[in-house]
C-alpha positions in Angstrom: -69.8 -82.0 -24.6 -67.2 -85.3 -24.1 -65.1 -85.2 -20.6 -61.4 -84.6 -21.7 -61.0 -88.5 -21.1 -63.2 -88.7 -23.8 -66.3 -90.4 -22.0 -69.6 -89.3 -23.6 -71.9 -89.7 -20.7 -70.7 -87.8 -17.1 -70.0 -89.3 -13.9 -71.4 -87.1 -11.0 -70.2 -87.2 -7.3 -72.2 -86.8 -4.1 -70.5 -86.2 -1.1 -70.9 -84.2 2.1 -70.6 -84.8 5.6 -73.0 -87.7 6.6 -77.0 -86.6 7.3 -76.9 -83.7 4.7 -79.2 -86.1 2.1 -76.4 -87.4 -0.2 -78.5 -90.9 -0.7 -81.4 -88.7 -1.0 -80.3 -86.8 -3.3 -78.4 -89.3 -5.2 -81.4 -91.5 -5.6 -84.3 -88.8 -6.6 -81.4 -87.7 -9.5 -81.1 -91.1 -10.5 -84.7 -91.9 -10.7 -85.2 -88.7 -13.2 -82.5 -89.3 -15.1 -82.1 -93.6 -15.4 -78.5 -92.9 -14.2 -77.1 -95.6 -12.1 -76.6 -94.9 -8.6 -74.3 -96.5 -6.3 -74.0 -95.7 -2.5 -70.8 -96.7 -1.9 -71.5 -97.3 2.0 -73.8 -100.3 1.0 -72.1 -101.4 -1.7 -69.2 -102.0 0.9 -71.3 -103.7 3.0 -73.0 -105.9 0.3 -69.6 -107.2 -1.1 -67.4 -106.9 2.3 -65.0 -104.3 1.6 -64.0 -103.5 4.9 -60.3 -103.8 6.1 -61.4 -103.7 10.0 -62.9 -101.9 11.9 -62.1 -98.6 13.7 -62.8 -99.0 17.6 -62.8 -95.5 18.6 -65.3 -94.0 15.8 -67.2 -97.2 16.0 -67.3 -98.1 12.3 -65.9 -100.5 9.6 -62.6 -99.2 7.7 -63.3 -99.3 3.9 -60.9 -101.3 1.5 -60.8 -98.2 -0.8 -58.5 -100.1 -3.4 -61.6 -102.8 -3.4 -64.3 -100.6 -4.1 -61.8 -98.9 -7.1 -61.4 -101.8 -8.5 -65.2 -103.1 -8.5 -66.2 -99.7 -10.5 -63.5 -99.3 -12.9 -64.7 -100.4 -15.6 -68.7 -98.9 -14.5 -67.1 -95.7 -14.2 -64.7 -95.4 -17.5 -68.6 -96.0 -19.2 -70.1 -93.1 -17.5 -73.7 -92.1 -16.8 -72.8 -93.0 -13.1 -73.7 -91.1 -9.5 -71.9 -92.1 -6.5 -72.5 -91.4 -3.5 -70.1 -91.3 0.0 -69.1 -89.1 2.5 -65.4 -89.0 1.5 -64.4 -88.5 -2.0 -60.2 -88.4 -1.8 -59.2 -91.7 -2.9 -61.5 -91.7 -6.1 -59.5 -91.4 -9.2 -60.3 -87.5 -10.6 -60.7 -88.7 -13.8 -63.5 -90.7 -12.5 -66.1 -87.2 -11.9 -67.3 -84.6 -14.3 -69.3 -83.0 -11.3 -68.6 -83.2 -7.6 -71.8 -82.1 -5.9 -70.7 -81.2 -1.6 -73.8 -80.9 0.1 -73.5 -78.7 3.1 -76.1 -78.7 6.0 -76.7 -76.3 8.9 -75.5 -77.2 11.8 -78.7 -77.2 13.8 -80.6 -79.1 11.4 -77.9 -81.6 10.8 -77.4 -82.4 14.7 -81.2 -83.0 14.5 -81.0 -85.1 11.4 -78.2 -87.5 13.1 -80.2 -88.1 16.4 -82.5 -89.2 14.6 -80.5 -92.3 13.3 -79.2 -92.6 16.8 -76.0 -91.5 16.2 -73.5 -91.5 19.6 -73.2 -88.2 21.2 -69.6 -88.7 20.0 -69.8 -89.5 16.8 -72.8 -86.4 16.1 -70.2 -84.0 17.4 -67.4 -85.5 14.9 -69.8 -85.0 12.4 -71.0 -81.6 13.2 -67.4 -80.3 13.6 -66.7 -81.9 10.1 -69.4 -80.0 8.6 -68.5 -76.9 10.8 -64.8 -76.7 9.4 -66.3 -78.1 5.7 -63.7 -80.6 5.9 -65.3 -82.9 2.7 -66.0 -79.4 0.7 -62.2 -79.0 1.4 -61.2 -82.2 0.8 -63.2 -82.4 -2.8 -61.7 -79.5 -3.6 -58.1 -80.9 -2.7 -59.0 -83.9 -4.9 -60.8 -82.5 -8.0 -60.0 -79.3 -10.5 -62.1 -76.9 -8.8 -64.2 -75.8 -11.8 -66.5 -79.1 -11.2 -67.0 -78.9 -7.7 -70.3 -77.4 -6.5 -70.9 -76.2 -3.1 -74.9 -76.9 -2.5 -77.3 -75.7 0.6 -79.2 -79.3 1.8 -81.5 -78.0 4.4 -84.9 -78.6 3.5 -86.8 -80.0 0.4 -86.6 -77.0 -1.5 -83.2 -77.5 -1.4 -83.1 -80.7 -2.5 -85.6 -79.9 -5.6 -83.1 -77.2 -6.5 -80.4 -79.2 -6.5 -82.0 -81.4 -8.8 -82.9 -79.3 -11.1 -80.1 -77.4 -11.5 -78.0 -81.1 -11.8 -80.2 -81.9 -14.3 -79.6 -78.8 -16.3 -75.7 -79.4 -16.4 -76.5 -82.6 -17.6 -78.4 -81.4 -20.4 -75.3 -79.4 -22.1 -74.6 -83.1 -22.5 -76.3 -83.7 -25.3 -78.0 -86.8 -24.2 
């Protein structure tokens, strides 16, 4: 099965609010499959693509047109998994899945004291996930047929994620 754009080998999304196991996720998948996985967060951080930074949620502003232009040509290839916690200024044509993790709110408030997240920014986070803000935004952004709401609360989770990923990919003949 060829994407309309007539790539041969899919592009898959993985986005969710931040602590519900995107890089996790992102990087078991890509490990099973031999995809190439990018976290967009570090490749930002590895090639400066920052336009400032934002004082009051305490984090660097991403040059979004930078990081576009860096994977064009990666991404018009295929066989690609990205991974960030926004996902409105990628190109649609980019994705032939967008997977939105979604974490329980207890376990996610957990998950981002743990990397000693501010009080303030765990709250912005949780509310995010509360109001499913990125599953809203993703499905804003992409045709909604290839966006997939997925539970990321514990390893069982995860495993079924991955399998069931791995069974869309294999409609692709690869």
């Amino acid at each position: 099965m060829a994407a309309a754009h007539g790539r041969v080998r899919p592009n898959i999304l993985i986005t969710g609010t931040p602590g519900t196991g995107k890089t996790i996720l992102g990087m078991e998948l890509s490990k099973r499959t031999g995809m190439n996985f990018v976290n967009i967060g570090d490749m930002a951080k590895e090639n400066n693509y920052y336009e400032g930074w934002d004082d009051e949620r305490q984090c660097h502003v991403l040059n979004e047109d930078g990081v576009i232009d860096e994977l064009e040509d990666a991404m018009s290839d295929g066989w690609n998994i990205l991974d960030y916690h926004g996902c409105d200024f990628f190109p649609e044509r980019w994705f032939d899945i967008v997977i939105v993790l979604r974490t329980d709110i207890t376990i996610l408030y957990s998950r981002l004291e743990k990397r000693d997240y501010s009080e303030k920014k765990i709250k912005e986070n949780v509310e995010c996930e509360i109001f499913q803000t990125i599953l809203e935004e993703a499905r804003d952004s992409y045709s909604t047929d290839i966006v997939h709401e997925c539970q990321s609360n514990y390893p069982e989770d995860m495993e079924n994620n991955l399998e069931n990923i791995i069974l869309w990919l294999q409609q692709w003949h690869l």
